[in-house]
C-alpha positions as CSV (number, residue, x, y, z in Angstrom):
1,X,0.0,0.0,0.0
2,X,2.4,2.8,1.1
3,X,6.6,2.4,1.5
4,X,8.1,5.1,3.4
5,X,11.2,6.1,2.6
6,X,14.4,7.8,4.0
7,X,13.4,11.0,3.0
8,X,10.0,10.5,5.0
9,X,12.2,9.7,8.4
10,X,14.9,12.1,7.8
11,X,12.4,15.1,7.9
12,X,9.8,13.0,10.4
13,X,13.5,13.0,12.5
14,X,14.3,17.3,11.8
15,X,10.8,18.2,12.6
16,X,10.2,16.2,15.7
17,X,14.4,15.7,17.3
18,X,13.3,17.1,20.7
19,X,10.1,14.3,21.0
20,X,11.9,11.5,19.7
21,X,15.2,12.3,22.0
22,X,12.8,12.5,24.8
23,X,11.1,9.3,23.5
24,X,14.8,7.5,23.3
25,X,15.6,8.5,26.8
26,X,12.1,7.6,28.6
27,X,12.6,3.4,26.8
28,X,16.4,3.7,27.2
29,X,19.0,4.3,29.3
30,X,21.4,6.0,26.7
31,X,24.0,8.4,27.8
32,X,24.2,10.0,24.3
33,X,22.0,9.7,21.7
34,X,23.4,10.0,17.7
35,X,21.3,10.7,14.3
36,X,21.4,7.1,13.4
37,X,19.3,6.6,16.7
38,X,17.1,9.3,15.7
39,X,16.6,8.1,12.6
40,X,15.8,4.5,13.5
41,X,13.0,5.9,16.0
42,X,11.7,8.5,13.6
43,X,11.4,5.7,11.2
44,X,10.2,3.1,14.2
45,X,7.6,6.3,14.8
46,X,6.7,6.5,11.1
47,X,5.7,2.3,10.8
48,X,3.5,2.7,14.0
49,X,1.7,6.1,12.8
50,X,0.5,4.4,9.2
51,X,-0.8,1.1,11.0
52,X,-2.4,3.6,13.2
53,X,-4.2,5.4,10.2
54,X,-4.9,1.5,8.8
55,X,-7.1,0.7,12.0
56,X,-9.2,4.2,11.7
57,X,-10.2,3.6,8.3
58,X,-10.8,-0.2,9.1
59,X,-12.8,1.4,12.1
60,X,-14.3,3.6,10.0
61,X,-15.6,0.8,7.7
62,X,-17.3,-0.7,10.1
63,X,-19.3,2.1,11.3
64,X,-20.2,3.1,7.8
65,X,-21.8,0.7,5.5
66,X,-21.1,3.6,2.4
67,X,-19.3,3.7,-1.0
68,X,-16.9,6.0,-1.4
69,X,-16.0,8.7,-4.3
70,X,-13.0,9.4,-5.1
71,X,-12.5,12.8,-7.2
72,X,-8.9,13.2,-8.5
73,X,-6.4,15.4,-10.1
74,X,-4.1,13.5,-11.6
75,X,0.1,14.8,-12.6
76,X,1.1,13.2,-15.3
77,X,4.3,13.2,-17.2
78,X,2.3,15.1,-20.3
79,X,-0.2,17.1,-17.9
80,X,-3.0,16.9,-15.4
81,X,-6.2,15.0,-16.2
82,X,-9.3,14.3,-13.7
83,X,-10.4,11.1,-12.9
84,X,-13.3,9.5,-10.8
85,X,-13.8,6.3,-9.1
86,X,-16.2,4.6,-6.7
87,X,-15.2,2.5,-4.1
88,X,-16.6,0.1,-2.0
89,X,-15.1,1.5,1.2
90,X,-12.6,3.7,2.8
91,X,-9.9,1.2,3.3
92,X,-9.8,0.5,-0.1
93,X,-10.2,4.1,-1.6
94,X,-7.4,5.4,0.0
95,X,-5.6,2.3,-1.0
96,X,-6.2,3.0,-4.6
97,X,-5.1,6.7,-3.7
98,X,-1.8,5.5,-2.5
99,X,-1.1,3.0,-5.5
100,X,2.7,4.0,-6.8
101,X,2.9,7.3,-4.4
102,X,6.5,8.3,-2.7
103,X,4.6,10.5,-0.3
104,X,1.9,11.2,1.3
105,X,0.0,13.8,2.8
106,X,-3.7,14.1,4.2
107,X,-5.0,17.5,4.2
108,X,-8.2,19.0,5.8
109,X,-9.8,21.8,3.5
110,X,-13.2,22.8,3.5
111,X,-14.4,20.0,6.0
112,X,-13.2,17.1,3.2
113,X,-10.9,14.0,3.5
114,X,-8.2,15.2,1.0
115,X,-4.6,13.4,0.1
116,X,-1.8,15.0,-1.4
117,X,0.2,12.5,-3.0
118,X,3.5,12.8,-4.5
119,X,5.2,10.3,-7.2
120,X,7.7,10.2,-10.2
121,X,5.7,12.3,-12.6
122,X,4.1,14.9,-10.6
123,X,1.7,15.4,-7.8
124,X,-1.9,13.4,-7.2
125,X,-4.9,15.4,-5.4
126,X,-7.8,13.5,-4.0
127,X,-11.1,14.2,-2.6
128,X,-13.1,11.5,-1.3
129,X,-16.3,11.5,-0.1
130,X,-19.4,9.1,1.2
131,X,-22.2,8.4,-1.0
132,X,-25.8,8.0,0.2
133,X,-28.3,7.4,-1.1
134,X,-26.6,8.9,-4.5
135,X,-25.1,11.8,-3.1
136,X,-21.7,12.9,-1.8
137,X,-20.9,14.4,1.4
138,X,-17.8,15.2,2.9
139,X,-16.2,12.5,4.8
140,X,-14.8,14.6,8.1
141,X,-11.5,13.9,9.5
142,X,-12.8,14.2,12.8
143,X,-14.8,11.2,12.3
144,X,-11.8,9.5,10.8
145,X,-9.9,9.8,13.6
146,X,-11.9,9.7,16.5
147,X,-10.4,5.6,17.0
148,X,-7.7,7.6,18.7
């Protein structure tokens, strides 16, 4: 579904070096404490965040018997184009979302689940929201991640 890769844990590591020292120090008893330690937790960090995300969509499935549309932009080598899919749930939507992505990104913006994903050629936007009864509402990340 979605690699992370070193860039992901080298800037998961700059952005967050004070929590993951602290992090280091509360499970070990390390006098000092080098980049490659940093980087192993950042990355350690990074594994446990995406199974996290994995169990609130699973959650989410569960709770909501809806298809889901997926609106997209797509960046292509020769240009954008705009593509639409339905889904049969969320789990699987954002799967298809991340097929072939580097990165990824979820954005909140005007109440919809959104996902910013970069790759080789360019950059992918999606929107994706529930049907019911044939019409789309927003799916809110608050209700995504309310598993936490």
């Amino acid at each position: 579904m979605y690699t992370f890769y070193h860039d992901d844990a080298y800037r998961y590591m700059q952005e967050n070096k004070e929590t993951i020292k602290d992090e280091i120090k509360e499970n070990n008893e390390a006098l000092y404490i080098d980049d490659d330690m940093l980087y192993r937790q950042a990355a350690d960090d990074l594994d446990y965040l995406y199974y996290d995300l994995v169990n609130c969509l699973k959650e989410y499935d569960l709770k909501n018997d809806n298809k889901i549309l997926i609106v997209a932009s797509l960046g292509l080598w020769y240009g954008r184009r705009q593509a639409t899919a339905v889904i049969n749930n969320l789990y699987n939507a954002v799967h298809k979302c991340l097929q072939d992505q580097n990165e990824l990104y979820f954005e909140k913006n005007n109440t919809t689940l959104n996902i910013k994903a970069s790759h080789h050629d360019g950059v992918n936007y999606y929107k994706l929201y529930k049907l019911v009864n044939g019409r789309k509402y927003a799916i809110k990340l608050n209700d995504l991640l309310a598993c936490y």
